[in-house]
C-alpha positions in Angstrom: 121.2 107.9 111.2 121.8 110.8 113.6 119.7 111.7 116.6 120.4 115.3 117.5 117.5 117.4 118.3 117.7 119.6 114.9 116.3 116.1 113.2 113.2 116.6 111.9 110.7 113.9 113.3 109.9 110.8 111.3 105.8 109.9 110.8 104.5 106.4 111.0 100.8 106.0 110.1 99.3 102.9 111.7 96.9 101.3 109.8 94.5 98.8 110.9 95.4 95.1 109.5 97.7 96.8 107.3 101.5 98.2 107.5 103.1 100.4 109.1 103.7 103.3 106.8 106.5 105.7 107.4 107.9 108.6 105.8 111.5 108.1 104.7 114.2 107.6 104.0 114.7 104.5 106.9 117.5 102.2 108.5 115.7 98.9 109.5 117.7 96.9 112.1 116.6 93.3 111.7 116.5 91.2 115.0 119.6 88.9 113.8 121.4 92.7 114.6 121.6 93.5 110.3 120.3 96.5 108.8 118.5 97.4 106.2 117.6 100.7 104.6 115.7 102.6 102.0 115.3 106.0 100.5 111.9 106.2 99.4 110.2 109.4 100.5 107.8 106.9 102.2 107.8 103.2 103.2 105.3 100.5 104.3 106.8 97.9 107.4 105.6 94.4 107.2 103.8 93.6 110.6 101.9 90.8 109.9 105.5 88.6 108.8 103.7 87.0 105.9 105.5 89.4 103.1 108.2 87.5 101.1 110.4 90.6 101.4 110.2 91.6 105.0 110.4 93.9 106.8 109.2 95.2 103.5 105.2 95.4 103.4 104.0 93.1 99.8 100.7 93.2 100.8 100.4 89.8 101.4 98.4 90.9 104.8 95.5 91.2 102.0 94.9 87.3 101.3 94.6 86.6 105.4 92.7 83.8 106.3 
């Protein structure tokens, strides 16, 4: 994705024990250097590693123990 200053900034909402919810679309870079990327007007980050489809949020922060 560029980075020129005409790009509109992207918003991340922080939630508290929750994702990371940020307005799209988004290019993911994984830390094994792949990417991945959506174009939903709005997606939620995993940050809690448990979802099965990270770095996708499933909610599976919900059944913490």
């Amino acid at each position: 994705m560029p980075n020129s200053p005409s790009d509109i900034p992207r918003r991340i909402t922080v939630q508290r024990q929750g994702p990371l919810l940020v307005e799209g679309p988004v290019e993911v870079e994984l830390e094994d250097g792949s990417t991945v990327s959506s174009d939903r007007f709005r997606v939620a980050l995993c940050t809690c590693r448990r979802s099965r489809r990270f770095p996708w949020c499933d909610t599976s922060h919900r059944a913490r123990r």
